[in-house]
N, C-alpha and C positions, 0 to 999 in steps of 0.2 A: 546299354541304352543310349539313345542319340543324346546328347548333350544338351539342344534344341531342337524345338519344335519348328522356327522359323527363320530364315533369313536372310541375306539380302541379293541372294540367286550368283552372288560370285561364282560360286561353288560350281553351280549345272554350267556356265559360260566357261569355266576354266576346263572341264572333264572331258577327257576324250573319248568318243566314240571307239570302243572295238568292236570290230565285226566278229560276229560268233562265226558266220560262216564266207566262207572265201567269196570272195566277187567272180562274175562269170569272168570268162578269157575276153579278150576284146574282138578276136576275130573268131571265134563262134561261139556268137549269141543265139543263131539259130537253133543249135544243136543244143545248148545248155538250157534256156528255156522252152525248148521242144514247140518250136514256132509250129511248123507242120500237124502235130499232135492237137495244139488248143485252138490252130483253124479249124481243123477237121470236125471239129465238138463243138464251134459257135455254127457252124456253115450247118451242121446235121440237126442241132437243135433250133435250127432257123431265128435265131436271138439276134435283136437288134441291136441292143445296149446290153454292153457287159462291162462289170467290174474287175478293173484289176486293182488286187489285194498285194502289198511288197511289203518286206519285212524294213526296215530301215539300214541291215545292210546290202542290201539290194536295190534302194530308190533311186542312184546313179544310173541304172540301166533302164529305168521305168519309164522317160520317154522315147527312147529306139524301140523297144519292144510293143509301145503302145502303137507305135507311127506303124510299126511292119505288122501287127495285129490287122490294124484298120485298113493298110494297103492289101492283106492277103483275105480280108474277108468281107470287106466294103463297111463294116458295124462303126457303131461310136462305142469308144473303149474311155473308161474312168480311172482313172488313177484313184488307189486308197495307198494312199500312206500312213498317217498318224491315226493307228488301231485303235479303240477305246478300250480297248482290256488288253489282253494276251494275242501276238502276231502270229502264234502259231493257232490261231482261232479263224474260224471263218467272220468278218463281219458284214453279218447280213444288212443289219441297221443302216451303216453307212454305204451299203451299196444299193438299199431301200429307198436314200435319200436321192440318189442320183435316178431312180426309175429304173436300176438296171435289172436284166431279165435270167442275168445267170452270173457266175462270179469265178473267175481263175485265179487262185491262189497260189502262191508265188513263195517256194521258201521250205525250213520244216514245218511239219504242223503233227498236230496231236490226234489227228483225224476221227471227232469227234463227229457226231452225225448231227445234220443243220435240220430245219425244222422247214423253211419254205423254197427256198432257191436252188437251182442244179448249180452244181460244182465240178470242178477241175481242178485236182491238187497237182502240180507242177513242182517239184521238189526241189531243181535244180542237180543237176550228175556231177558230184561232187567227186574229185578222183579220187581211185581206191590200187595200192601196190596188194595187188590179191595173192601172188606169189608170194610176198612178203608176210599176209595176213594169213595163209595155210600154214607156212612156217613159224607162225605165233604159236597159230595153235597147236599143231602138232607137238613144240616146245611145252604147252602146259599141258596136255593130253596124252603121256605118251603111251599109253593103255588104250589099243585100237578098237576094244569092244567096250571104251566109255561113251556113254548114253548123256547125249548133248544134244540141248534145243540154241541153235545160233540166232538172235535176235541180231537188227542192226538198226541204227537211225533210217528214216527214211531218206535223206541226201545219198546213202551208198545203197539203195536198195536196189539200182540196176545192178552193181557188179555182184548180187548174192549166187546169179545162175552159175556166173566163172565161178564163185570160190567153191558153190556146191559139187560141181564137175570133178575139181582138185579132191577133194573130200571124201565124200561119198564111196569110191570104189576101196577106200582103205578103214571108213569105220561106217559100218553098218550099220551102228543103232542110232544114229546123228540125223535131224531132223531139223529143217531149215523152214522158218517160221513164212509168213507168207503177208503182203498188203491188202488190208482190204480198206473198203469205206463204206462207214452206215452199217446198219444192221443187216444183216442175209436172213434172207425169209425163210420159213421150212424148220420143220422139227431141229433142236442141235442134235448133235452127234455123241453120242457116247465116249469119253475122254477125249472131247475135242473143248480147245483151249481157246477161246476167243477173247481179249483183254485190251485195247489201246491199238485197235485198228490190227492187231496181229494174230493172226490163226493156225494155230498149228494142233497134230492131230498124235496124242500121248501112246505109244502101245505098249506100256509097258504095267504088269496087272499092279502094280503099289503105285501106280499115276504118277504125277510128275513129281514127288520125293526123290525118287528113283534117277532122276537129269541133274544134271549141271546146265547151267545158264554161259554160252558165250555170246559177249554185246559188241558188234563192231561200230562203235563211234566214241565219241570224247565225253568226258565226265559233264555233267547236266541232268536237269530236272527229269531226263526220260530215264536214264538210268536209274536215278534213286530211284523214280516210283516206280520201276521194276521191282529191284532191288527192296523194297518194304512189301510190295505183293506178293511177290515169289519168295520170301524170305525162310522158307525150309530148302531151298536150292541153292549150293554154294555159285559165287559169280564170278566173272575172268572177263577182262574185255581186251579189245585192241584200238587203241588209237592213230587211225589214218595221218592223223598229223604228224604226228610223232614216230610212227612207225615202231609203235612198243607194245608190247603185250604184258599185263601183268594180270594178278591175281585181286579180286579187288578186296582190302584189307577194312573198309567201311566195319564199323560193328554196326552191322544193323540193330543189335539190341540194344544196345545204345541210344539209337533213336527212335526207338520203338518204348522205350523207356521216357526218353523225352515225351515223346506223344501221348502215352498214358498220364504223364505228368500232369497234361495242359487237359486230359479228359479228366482228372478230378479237378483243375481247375473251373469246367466246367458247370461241375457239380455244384459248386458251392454259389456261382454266378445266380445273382437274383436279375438283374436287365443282360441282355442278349442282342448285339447288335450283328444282324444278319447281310454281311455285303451279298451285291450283286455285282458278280466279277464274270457274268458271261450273258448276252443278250443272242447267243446263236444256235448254243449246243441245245439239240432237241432235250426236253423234259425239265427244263429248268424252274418253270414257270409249276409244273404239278409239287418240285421239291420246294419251292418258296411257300407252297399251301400245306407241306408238309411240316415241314419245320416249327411253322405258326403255330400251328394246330399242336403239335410236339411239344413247343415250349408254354404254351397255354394250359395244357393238360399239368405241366409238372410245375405250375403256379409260376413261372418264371412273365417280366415282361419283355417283349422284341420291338426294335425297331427295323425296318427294312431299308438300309440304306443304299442310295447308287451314287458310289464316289469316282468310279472308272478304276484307275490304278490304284491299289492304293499304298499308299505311304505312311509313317510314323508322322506327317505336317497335319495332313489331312485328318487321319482315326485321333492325332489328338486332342481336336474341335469336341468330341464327346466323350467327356470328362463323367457323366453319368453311366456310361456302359460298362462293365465289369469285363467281358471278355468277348470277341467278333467270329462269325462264324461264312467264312469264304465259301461263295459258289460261283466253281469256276468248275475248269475241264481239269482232266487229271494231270497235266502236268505243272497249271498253273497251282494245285489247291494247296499244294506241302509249298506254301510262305513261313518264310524264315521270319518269326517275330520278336526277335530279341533283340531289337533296336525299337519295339513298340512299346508305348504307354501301357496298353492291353493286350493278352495275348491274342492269336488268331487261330481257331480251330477248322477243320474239316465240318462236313455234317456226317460222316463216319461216326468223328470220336464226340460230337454231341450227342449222338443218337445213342453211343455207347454211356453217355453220361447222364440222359435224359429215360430213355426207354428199358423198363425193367426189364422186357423181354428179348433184348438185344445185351447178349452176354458176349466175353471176350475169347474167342477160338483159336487165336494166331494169324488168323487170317487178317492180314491187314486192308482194306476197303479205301483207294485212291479216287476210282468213279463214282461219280455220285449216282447214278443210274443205275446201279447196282441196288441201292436202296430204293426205289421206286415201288408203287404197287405192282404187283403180277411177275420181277425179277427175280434173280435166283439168290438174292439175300435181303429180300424184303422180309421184314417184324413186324406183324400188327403190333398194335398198342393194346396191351392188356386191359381190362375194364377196371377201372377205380377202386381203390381200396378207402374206407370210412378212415378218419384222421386215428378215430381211437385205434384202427386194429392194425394200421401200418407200423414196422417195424421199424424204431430209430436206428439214426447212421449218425459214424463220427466221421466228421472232417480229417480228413490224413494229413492237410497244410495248417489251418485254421488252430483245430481240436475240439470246434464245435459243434454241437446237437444241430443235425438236421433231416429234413422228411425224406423221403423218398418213395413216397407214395404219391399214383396220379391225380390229379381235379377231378370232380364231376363234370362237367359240363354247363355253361350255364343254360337255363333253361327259359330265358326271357327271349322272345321274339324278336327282339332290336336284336344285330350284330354287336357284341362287347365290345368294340376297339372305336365304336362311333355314337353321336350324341347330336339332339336335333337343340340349334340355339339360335336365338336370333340376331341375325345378321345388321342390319340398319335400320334407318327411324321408319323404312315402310312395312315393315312388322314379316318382309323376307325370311323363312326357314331356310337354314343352311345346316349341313352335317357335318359337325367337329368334331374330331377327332379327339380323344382325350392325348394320344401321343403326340400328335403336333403342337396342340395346346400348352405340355410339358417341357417342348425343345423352346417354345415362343416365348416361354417366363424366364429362362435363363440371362442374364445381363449380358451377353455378346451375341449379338442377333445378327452382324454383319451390315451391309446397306439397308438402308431404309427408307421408301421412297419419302415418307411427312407427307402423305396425299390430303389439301387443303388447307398445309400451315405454312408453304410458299407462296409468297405472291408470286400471280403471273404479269409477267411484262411482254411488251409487241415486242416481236422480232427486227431488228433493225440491220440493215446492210453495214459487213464490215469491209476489212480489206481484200484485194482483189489481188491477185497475181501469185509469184511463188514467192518461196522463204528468204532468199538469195536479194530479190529487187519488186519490193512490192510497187504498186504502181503509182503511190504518192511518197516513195522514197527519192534522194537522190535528186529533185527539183532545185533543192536551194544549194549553191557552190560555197566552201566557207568563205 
């Protein structure tokens, strides 16, 4: 656990930026951010203002590629730099704030579907030794009729067509996964695999049990959560950095044991503080009504917090929450919280902690969209069990008595989370909140403006000029 919660920013000022992924070449930027490709798709969708979205280690390039955007397509281009969540997210907000009408994305990303603006992921053609990368795998596959789905990062997803070339004519049952974005319209397909922007299509009659998993990119949050979803599939990757192949030794039950950990910690959690870790990925907004609705049924209280990133400084401000529950996109949501005050759950393993009728399969659940209504792992909520005829539960941390049976419902006409009170002496109705009511009694409330217990005074003219030589400096000689 951090040692402190605060202090005095030496730390961020001394810390070096590493880039997770390589800077383009200097002498072609055209070709690595595929200038021609993201003219062609502001010019065709006749957009006047477009946002450019860059990850921070790509902000270096951000005004050439803005400059030769605007000279190849005549538009006004925005620079987004500083993400307010996850840079591998589209954000729409801040390119909302700029008025822009479509947004080029610049970087990896998790390619999560956006809910208002057209897009263009631009990934950056990251180099890839594919000769090198056939001879990995060959190296851990030497059995030619092994049955492999090849995933890779999206930065090498151009060179997948070379390596399939190599491949393919010596093992048959190998299946090269494919890019998409957004949801594809149209009935799915029968053992067709669609998960984290990748699609690939299963033929073999025991479904993907039956595969092995090979990942071409570097250790990171897209591999685990592979890696925890597909976890009946053994893994192998190759590292283009590195030019290595290994077998990947992760116990994933190990962290799947973790995770169940933090889903009885759930359980026992009486306040439930709910981050908002994503303002773009479509259906975010229906799982924030879900959750509520979730933890209200199983007598628990929520708050709905929006902190942007968050941190062990920040979640330790609320000293009343027992445990947080991240909605973010899948590669953001598996936060490592053991530098936290409290831990930080999924809404996967709250739902597993919460909803009677969401039992554990193996299946581990990284999308939150997955749980949605009308999805293909949505649980209604069972109907109410009477206090008398619910069955007690023992706490596995604790050792104590608790319910596990849902609320009724309340049945008063007011919404339960608000309260009508009077606001000032002109006898004003305002709706209060009983939640924010509870965070405003706390003794650390941060700034406060004391509206009416400052005097006001007139403004008076101070000094004039810069810091260096004001302009009544300097008059008198000693």
């Amino acid at each position: 656990m951090a040692t402190a919660f605060s202090s005095d920013g030496a730390a961020a000022l001394q810390r070096e930026l590493r880039a997770a992924v390589a800077a383009a070449p200097r002498g072609d930027l055209d070709g690595f951010y595929e200038i021609d490709r993201a003219a062609a798709f502001v010019q065709d969708g006749g957009f006047r203002k477009v946002a450019l979205q860059f990850p921070d280690e790509l902000l270096a390039d951000a005004v050439e590629v803005a400059a030769r955007m605007e000279a190849a397509t005549g538009a006004e281009m925005y620079v987004l730099g500083d993400t307010t969540y996850g840079s591998c997210c589209v954000d729409e907000v801040a390119a909302e704030h700029a008025g822009a009408e479509a947004v080029l994305h610049y970087g990896p990303a998790c390619l999560s579907p956006c809910r208002k603006l057209p897009v263009l992921h631009i990934f950056g053609q990251q180099p890839l030794d594919v000769g090198r990368c056939a001879e990995a795998f060959r190296e851990l596959y030497p059995e030619r009729q092994s049955r492999v789905v090849v995933l890779s990062d999206v930065v090498y997803a151009h060179a997948m067509g070379e390596l399939e070339q190599q491949l393919c004519p010596e093992y048959p049952n190998i299946i090269f996964s494919r890019l998409v974005y957004g949801d594809l319209p149209g009935p799915a397909v029968p053992r067709e695999e669609q998960k984290f922007g990748r699609q690939f299509l299963v033929e073999s009659p025991g479904g993907l049990q039956d595969y092995a998993m090979f990942y071409v990119g570097a250790e990171g949050p897209a591999l685990t959560s592979f890696m925890l979803t597909w976890n009946c599939c053994p893994f192998s990757s190759f590292n283009p950095t590195t030019s290595c192949g290994r077998r990947e030794t992760l116990n994933v039950n190990r962290a799947l044991m973790r995770r169940l950990y933090l889903v009885e910690r759930a359980r026992d959690a009486r306040v439930v503080g709910i981050l908002v870790g994503t303002l773009g990925v479509a259906g975010y907004l229906t799982l924030l009504q879900h959750l509520r609705e979730l933890l209200r049924r199983a007598g628990k209280r929520s708050y709905t917090l929006a902190v942007g990133k968050p941190n062990p400084t920040k979640l330790a401000n609320f000293l009343e929450v027992d445990i947080f529950v991240l909605v973010a996109c899948a590669q953001n949501s598996l936060l490592d919280s053991s530098d936290f005050y409290r831990p930080v759950v999924t809404p996967y393993e709250l739902e597993l902690a919460c909803n009677p009728a969401r039992e554990w399969t193996g299946n581990y659940l990284t999308d939150f969209r997955d749980l949605l209504p009308g999805a293909c792992a949505h649980a209604e909520l069972p109907p109410a069990v009477p206090a008398a005829e619910a069955i007690p539960d023992i706490s596995l941390i604790t050792g104590e008595m608790r319910a596990t049976h849902l609320c009724n419902p309340p049945t008063s006409q007011l919404p339960p989370s608000t309260a009508l009170a009077c606001r000032d002496q002109t006898r004003a109705l305002a709706e209060i909140s009983p939640a924010a009511s509870f965070l405003e009694s706390r003794s650390w409330r941060g700034l406060e403006q004391q509206l009416g217990q400052t005097p006001v005074s007139k403004a008076v003219q101070g000094r004039r000029g810069i810091a260096i030589a004001y302009e009544d400096e300097g008059r008198e000689q000693p």
